[in-house]
N, CA, C and O of each residue as an XYZ file, in Angstrom:
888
protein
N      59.361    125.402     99.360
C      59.005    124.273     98.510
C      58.326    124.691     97.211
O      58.165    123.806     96.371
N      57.876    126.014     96.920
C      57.263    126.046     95.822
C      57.938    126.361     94.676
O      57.449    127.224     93.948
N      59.193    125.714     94.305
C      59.521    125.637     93.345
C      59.715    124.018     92.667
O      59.930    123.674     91.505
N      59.549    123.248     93.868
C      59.965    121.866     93.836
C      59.135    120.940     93.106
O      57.907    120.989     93.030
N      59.945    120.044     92.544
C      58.855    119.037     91.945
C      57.990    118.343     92.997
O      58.220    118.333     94.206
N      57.216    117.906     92.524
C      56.133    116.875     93.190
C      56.901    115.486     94.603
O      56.554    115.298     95.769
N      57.800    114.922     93.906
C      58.757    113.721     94.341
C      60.077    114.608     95.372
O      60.619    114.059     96.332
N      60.314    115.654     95.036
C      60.914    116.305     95.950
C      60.329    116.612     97.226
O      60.447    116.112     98.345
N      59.509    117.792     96.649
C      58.456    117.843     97.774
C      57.938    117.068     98.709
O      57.803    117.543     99.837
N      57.540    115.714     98.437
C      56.948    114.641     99.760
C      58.382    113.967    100.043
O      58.444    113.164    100.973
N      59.353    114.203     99.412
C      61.044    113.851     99.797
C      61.183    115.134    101.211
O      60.899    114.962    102.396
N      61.548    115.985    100.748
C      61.434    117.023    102.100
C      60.864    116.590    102.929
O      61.418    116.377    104.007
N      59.482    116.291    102.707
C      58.232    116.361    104.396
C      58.895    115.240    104.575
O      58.376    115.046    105.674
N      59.929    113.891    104.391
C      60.585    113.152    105.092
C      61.553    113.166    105.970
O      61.820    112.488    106.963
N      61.968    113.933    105.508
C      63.641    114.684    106.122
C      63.409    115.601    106.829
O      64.181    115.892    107.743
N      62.347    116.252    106.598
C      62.783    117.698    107.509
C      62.361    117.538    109.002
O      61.522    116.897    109.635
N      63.041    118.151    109.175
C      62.783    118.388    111.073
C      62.302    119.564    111.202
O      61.752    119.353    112.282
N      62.049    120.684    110.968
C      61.667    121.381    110.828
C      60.064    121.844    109.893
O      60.001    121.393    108.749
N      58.782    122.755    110.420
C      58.010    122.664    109.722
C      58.220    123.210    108.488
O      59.274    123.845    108.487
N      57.582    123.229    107.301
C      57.812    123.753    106.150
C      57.048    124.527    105.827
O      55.877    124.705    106.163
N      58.233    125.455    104.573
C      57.289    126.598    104.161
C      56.823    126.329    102.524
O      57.510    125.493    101.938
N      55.802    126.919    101.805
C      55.792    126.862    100.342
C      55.673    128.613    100.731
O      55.047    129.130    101.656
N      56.343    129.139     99.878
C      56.441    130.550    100.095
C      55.574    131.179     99.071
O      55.063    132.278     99.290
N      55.422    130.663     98.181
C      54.820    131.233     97.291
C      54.245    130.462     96.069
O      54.707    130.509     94.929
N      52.960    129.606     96.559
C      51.798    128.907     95.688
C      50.707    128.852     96.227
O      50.442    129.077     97.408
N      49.746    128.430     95.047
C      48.541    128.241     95.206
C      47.889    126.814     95.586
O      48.483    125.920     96.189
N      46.618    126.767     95.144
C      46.044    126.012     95.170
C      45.687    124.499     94.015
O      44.557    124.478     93.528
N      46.418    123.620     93.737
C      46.380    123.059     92.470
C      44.265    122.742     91.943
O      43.617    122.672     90.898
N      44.061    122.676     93.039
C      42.304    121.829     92.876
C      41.649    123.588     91.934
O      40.579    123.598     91.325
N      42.131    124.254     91.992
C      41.748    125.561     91.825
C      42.293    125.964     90.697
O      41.552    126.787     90.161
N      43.281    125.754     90.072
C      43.933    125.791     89.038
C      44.909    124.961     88.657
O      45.893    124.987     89.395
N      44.951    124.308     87.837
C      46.005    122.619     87.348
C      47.461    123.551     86.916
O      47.770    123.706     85.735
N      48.171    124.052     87.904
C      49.622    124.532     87.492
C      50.497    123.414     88.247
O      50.075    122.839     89.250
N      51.858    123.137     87.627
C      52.279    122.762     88.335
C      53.407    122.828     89.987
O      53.959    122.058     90.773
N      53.195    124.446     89.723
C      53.469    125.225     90.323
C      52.654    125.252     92.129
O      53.094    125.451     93.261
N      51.356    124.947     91.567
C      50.369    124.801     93.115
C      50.664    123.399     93.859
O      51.303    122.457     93.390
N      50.116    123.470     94.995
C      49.974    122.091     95.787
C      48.685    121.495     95.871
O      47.749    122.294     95.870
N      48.327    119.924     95.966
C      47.253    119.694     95.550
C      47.182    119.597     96.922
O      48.119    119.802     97.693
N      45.834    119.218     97.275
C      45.310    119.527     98.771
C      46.066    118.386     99.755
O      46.300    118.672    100.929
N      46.466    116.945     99.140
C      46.984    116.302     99.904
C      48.437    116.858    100.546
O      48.889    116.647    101.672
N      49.075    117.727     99.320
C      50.140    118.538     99.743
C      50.251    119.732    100.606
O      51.210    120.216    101.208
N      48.896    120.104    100.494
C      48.511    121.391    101.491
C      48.228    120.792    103.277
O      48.648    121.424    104.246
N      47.469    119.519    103.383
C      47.313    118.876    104.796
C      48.634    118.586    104.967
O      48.964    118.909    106.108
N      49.649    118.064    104.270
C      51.416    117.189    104.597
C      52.339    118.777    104.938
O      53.291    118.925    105.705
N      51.992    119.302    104.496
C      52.545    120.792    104.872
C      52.231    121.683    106.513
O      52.871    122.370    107.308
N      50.761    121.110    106.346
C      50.264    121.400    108.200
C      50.395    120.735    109.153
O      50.253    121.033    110.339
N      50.708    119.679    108.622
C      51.357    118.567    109.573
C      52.350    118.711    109.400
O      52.783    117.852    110.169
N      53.234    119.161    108.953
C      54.804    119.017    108.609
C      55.472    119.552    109.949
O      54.774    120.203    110.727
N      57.062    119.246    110.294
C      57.559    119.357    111.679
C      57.554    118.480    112.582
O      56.857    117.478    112.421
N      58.328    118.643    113.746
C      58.677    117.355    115.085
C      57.396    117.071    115.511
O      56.449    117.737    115.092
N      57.299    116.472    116.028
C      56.387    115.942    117.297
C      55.851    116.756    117.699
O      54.651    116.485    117.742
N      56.122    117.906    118.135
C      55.328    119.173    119.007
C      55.104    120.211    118.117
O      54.674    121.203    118.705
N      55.272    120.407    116.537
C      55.177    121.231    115.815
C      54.083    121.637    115.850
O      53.314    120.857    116.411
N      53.523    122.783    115.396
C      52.228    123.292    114.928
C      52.292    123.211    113.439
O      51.217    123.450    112.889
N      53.082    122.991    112.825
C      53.094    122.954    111.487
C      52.925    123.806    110.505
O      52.255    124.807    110.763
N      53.480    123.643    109.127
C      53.904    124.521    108.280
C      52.704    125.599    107.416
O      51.583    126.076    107.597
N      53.456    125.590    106.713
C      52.734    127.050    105.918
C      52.596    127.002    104.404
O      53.156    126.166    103.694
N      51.781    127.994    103.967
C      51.025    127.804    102.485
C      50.735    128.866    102.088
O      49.590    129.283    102.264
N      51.892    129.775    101.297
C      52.263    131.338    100.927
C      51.082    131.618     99.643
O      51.242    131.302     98.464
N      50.322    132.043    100.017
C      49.547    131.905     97.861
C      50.392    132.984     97.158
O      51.046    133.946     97.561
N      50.134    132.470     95.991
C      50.855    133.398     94.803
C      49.860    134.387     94.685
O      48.748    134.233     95.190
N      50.179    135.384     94.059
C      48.814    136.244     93.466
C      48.634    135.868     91.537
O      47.665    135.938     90.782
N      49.977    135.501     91.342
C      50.333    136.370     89.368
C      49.054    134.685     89.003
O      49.104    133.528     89.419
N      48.124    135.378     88.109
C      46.604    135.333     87.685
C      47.038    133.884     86.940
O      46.054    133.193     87.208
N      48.087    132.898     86.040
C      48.509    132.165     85.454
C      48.048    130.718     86.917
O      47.544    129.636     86.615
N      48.415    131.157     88.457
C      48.524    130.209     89.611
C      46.916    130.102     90.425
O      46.564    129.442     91.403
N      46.177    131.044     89.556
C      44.865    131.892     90.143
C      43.990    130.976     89.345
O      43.451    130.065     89.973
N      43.758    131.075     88.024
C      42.550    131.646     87.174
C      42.907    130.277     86.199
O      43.833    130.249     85.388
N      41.848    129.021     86.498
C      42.178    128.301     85.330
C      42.230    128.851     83.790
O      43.156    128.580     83.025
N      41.223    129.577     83.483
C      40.996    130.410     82.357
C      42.010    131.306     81.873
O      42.246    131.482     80.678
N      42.587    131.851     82.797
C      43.700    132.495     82.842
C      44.753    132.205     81.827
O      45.190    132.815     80.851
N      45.082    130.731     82.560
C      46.183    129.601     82.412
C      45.870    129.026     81.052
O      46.684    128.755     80.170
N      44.370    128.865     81.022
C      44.484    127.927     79.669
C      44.725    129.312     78.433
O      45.339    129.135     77.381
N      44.200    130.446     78.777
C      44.253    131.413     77.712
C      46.111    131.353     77.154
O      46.685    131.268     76.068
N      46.481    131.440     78.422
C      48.128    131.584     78.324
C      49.016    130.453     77.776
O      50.188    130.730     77.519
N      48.562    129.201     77.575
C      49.082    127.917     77.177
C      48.625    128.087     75.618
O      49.278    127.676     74.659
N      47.508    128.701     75.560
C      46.979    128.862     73.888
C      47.929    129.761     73.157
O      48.455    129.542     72.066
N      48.072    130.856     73.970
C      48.912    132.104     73.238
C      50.514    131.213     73.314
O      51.433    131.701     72.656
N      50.695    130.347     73.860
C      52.416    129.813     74.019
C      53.243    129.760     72.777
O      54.421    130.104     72.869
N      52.755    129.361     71.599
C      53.413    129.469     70.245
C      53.615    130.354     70.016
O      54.783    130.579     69.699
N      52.468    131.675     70.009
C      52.672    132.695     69.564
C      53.845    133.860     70.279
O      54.347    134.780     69.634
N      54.105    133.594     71.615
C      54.881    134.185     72.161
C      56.345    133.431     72.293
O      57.115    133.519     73.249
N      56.467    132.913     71.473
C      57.888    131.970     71.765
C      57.940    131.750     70.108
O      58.961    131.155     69.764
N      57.178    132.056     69.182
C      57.979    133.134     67.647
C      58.209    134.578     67.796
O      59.012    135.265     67.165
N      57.265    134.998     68.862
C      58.026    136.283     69.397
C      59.044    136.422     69.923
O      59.461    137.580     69.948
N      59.731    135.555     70.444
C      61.147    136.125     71.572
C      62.031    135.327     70.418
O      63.195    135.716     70.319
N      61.728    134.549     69.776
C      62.644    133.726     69.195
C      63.264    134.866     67.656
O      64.335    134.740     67.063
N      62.154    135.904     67.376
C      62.387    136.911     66.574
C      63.247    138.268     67.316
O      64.067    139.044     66.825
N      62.852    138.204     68.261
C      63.591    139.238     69.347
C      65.057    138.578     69.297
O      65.903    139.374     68.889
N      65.397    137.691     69.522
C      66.601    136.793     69.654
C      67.341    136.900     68.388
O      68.473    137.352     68.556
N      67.032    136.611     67.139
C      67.938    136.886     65.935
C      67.393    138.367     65.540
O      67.354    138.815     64.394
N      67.064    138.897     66.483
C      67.179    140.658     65.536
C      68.408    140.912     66.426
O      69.456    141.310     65.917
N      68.279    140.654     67.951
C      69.646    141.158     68.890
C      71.013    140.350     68.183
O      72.077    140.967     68.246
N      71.014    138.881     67.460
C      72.031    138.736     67.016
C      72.380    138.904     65.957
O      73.540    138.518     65.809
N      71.802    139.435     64.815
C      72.029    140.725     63.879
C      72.672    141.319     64.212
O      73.744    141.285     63.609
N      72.553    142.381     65.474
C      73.327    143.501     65.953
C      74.157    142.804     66.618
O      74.226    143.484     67.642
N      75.120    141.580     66.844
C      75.856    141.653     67.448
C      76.137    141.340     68.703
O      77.275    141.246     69.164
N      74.747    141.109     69.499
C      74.448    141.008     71.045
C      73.549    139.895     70.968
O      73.083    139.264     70.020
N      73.391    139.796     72.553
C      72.439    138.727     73.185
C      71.115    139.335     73.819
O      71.149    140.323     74.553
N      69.990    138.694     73.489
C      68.508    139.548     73.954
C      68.936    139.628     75.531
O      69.795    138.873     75.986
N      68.531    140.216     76.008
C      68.353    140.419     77.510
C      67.449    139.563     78.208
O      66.608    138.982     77.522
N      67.463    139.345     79.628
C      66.288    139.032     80.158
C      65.292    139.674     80.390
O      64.199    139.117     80.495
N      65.458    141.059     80.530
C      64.321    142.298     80.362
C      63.785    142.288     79.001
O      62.639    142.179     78.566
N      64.744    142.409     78.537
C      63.993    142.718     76.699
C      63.140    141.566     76.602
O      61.988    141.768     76.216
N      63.647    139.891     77.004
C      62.432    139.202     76.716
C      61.066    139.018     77.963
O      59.862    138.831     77.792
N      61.345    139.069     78.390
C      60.196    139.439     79.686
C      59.465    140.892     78.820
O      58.235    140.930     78.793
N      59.859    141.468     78.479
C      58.927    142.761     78.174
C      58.041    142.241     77.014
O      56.930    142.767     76.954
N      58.331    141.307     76.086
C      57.884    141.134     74.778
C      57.236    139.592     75.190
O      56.277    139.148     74.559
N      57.724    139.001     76.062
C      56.527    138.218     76.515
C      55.006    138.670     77.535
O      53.924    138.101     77.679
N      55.632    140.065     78.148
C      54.493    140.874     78.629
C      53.551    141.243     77.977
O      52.427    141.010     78.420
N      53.704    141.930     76.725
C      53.421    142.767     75.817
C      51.970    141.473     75.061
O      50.849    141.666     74.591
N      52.730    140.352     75.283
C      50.961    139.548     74.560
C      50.531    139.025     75.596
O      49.306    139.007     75.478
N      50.993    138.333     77.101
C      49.967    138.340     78.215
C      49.246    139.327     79.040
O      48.576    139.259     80.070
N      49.564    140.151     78.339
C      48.877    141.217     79.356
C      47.446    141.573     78.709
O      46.583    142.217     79.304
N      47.306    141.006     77.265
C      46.019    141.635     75.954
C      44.871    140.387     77.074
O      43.655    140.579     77.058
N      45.407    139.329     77.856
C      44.715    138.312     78.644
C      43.666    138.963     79.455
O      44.351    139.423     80.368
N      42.617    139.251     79.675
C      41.927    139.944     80.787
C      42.366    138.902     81.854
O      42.411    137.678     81.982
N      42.741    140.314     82.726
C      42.993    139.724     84.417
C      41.592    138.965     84.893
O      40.519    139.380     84.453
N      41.630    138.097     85.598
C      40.735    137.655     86.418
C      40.476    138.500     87.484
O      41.324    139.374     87.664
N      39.020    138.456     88.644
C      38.820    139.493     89.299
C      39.509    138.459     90.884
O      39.838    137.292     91.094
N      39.433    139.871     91.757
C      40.054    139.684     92.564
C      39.343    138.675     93.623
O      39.829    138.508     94.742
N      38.548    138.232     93.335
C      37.648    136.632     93.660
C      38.462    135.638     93.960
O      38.637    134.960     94.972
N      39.022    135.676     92.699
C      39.920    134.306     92.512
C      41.144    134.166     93.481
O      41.427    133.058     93.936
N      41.717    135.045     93.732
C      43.003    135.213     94.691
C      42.335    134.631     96.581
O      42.932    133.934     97.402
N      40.894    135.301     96.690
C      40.048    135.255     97.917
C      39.818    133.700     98.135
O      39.745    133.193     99.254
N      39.679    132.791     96.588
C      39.058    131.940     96.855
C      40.560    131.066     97.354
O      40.677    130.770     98.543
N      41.468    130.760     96.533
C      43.067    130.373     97.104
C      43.027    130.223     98.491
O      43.103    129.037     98.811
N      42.900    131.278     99.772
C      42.828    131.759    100.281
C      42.167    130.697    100.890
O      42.630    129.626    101.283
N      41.228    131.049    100.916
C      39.738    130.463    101.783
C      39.966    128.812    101.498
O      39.726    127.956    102.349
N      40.426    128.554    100.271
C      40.505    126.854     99.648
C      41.732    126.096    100.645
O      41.784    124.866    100.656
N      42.570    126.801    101.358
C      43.952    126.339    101.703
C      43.854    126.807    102.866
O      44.776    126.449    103.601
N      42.590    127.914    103.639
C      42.586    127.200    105.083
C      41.472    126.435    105.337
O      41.472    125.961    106.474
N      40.168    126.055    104.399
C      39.769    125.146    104.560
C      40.255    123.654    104.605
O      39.654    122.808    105.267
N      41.653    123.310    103.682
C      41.488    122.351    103.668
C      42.775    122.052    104.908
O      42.472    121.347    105.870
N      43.587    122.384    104.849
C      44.795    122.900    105.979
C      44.356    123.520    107.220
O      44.636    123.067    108.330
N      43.845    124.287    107.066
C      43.627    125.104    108.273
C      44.138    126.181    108.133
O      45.178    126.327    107.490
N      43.295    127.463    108.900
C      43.614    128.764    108.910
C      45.111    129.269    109.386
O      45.565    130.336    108.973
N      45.978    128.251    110.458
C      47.048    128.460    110.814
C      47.689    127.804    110.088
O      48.161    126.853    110.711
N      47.972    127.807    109.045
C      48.724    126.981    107.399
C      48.497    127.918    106.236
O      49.028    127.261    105.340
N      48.065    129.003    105.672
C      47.958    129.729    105.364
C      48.059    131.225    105.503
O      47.347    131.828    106.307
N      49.233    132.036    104.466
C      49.555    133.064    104.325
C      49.414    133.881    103.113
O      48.336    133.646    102.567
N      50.220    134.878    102.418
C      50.278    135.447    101.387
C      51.771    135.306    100.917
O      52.729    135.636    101.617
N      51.852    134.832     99.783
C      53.143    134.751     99.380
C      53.288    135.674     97.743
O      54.182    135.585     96.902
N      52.194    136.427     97.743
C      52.327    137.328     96.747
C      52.760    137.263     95.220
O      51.945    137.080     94.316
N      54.404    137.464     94.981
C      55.326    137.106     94.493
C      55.036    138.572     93.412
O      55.029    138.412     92.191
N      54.853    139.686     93.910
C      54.711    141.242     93.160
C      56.219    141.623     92.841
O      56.205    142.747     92.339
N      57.405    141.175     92.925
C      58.333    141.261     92.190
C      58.632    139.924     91.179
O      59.748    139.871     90.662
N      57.605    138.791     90.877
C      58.006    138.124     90.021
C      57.031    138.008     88.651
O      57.184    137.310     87.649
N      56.015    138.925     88.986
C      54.819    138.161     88.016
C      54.486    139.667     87.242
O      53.354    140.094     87.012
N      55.584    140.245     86.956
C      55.510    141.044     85.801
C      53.779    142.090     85.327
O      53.357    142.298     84.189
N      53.089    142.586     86.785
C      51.982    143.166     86.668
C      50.899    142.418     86.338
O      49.786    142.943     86.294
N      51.160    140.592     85.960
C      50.023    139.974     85.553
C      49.444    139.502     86.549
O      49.491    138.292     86.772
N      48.752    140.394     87.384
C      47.936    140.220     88.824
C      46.568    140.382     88.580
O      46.113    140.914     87.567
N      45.678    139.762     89.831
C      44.019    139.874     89.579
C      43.592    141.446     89.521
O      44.359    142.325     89.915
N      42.440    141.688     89.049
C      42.271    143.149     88.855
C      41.992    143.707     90.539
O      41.481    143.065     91.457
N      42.563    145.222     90.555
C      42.449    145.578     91.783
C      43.663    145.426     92.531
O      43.908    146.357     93.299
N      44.608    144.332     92.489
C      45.591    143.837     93.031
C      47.181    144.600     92.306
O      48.080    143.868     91.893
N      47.267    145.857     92.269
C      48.314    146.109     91.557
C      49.691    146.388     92.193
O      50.807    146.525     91.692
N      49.207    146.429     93.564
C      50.708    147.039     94.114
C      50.554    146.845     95.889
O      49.415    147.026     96.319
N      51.665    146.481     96.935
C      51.109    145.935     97.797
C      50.065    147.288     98.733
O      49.369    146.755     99.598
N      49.915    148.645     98.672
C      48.876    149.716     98.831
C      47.779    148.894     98.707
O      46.842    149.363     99.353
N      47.445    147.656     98.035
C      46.099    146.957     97.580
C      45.592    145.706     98.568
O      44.540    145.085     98.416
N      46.778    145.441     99.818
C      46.628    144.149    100.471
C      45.457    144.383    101.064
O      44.693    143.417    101.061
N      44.962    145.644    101.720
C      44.231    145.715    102.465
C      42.258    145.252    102.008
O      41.241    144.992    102.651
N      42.667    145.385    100.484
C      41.378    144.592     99.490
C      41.138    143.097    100.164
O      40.045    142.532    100.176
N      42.239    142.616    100.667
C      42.496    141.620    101.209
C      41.544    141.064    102.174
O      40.499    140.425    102.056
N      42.273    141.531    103.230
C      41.560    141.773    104.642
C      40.083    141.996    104.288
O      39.239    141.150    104.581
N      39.762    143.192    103.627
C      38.175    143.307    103.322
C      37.317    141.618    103.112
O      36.537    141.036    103.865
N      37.766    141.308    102.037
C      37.622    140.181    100.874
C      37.045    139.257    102.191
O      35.878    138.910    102.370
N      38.070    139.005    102.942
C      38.244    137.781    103.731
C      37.141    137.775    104.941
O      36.590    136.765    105.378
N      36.934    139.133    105.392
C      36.150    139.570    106.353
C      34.822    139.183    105.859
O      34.059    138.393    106.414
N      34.604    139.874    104.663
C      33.016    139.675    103.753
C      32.459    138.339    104.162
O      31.307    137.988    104.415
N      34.078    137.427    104.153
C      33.480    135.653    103.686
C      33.624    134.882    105.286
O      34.012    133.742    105.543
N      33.143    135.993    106.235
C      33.107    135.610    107.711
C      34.161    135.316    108.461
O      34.077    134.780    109.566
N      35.533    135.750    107.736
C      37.045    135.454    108.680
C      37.375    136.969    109.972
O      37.275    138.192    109.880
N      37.641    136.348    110.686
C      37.607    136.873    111.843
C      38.860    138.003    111.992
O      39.762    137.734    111.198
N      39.065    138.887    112.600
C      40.218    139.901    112.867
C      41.320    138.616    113.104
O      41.991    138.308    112.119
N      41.475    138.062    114.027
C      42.315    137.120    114.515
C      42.900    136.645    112.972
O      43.906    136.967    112.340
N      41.794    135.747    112.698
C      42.340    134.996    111.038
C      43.026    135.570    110.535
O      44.105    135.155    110.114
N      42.526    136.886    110.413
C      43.031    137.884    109.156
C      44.914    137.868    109.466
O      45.892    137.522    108.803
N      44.670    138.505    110.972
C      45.889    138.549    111.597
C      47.188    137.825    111.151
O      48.335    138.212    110.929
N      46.443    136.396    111.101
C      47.421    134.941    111.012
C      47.782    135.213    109.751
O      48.944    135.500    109.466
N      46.617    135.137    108.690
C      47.119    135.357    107.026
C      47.999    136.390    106.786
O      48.966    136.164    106.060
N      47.826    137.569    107.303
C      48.747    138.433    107.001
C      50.020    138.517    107.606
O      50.757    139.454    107.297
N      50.486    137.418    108.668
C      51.602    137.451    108.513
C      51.953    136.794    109.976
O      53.032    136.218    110.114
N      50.959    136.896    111.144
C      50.921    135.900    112.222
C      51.268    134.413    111.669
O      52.017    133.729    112.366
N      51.031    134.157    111.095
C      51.512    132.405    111.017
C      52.572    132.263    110.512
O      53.088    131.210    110.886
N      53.446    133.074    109.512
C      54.432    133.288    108.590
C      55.657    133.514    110.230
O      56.408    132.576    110.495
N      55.669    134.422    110.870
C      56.215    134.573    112.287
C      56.137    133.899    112.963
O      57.140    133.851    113.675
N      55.028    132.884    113.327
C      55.090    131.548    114.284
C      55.303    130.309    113.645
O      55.211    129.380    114.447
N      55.618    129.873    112.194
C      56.831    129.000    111.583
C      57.764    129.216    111.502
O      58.458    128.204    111.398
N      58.741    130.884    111.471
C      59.692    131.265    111.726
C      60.525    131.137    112.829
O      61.747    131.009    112.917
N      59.334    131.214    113.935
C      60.477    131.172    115.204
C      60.134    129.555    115.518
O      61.143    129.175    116.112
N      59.428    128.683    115.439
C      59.548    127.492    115.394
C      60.826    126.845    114.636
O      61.434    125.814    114.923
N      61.052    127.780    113.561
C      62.284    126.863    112.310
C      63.553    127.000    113.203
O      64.293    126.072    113.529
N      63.730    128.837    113.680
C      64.540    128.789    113.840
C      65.667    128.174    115.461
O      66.867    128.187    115.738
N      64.235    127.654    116.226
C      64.098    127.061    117.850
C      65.009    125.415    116.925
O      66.084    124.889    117.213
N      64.573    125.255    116.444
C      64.742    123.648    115.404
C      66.297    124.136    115.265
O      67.180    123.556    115.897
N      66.511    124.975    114.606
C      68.101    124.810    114.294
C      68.857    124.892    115.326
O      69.974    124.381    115.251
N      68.336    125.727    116.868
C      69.359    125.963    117.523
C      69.380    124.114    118.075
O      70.488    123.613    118.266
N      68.186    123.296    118.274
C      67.938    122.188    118.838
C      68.983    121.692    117.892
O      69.806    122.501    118.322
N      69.403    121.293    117.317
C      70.160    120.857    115.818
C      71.304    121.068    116.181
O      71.925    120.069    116.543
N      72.072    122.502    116.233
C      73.272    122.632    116.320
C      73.758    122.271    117.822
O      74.871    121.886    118.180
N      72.666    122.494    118.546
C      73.383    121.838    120.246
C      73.913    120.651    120.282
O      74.861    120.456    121.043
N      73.333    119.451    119.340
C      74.238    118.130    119.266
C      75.270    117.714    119.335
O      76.029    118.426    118.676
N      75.713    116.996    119.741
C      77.405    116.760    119.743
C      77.556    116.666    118.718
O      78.129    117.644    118.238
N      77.266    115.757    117.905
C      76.821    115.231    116.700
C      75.511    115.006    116.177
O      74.725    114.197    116.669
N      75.192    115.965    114.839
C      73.630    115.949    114.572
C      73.255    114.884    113.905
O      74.156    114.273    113.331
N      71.865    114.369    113.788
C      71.865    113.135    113.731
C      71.501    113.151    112.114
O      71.045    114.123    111.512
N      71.732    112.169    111.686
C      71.961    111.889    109.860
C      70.708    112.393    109.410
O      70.043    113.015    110.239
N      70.281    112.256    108.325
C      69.325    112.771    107.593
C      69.138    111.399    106.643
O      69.814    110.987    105.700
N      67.783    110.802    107.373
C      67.691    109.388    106.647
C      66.616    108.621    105.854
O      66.208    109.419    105.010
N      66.116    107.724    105.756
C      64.850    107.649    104.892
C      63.542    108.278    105.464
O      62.753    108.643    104.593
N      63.078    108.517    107.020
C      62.621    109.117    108.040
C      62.889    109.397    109.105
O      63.754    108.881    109.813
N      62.197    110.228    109.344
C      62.234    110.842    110.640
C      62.401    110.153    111.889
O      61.755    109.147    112.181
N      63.176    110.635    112.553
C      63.637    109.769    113.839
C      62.509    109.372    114.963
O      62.655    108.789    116.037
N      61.290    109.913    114.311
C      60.403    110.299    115.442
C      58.634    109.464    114.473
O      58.611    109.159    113.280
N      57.612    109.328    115.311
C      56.528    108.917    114.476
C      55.645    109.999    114.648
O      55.152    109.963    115.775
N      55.210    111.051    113.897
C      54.200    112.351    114.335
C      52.887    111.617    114.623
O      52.516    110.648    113.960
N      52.006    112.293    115.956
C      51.024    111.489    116.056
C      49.933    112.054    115.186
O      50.064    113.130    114.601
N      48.896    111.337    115.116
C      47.765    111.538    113.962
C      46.981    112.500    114.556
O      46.414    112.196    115.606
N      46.797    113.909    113.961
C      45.490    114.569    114.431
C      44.099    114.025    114.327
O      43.147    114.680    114.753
């Protein structure tokens, strides 16, 4: 779900039979992207699934823009300035004849977010801690996204050799071996084999049943 709009998103938690994943966002109360889930979206996500579900999951991002309001607003300020940059990158490549690349512009949009000081690795801890407080510890994972966010990560956080900053972080702020366990990847494995118990339930049907304004079922209230 974490690419989805807002109206999509509570569209899914209607339909699905299955619990859900956001693979990779944050926290919106923590930083105004639209990219994060706001906390009502983070509880509809732990509740999400059949009747007997344990419910879904809440991947955080790491890249500092989903982190660090400051971050974000620094990066919305620089937005003009980096979009006469690519837009100059763009008629120098069609001068020569060609089309800019997607590397070439990713590099030259790197080249002025990166002058951004990273936020410290706090901010990633607090995500974290914000989304199993408000969800719960079994609703929360790491969803990283170190092949999408172009090195613009919290300081300390450069490469996954660094998860284990993690674990520390979390321990400091009284989370238990167990917890840790779940975040790092225990809960990510017990929505998995829940999803995939759901499909075999699904395909055993003679006929599976429609996909309709709701759920065939009423989830009871925790």
């Amino acid at each position: 779900m974490s690419h989805a709009s807002d109206k999509t998103f509570y569209r899914t938690l209607i339909i699905s039979r299955a619990p859900v994943i956001a693979s990779h966002s944050s926290a919106r109360a923590l930083c105004d992207s639209p990219r994060n889930l706001t906390d009502d979206m983070i509880r509809a996500i732990a509740e999400s699934g059949g009747p007997e579900s344990k419910g879904g999951l809440v991947m955080v991002n790491f890249y500092s823009a989903f982190l660090s309001q400051k971050y974000l607003d620094a990066q919305r300020a620089m937005k003009p300035e980096v979009e006469e940059a690519v837009q100059s990158l763009k008629e120098k490549a069609k001068a020569e004849g060609r089309s800019a690349s997607a590397e070439e512009i990713a590099r030259v949009q790197r080249s002025h977010y990166d002058r951004i000081p990273r936020p410290p690795l706090s901010v990633l801890i607090d995500h974290i801690d914000h989304i199993a407080k408000v969800g719960g510890v079994d609703h929360v994972g790491l969803g990283s996204d170190f092949d999408g966010v172009y090195g613009q990560l919290p300081e300390g956080m450069d490469s996954p050799a660094d998860l284990p900053k993690i674990t520390a972080a979390l321990m400091a702020r009284g989370y238990s071996a167990d917890d840790c366990r779940k975040i790092l990847g225990g809960n990510l494995l017990r929505v998995f084999r829940e999803v995939e118990e759901t499909s075999k339930e699904l395909r055993a049907y003679p006929m599976r049943p429609r996909i309709t304004e709701r759920q065939p079922f009423q989830k009871p209230q925790k």
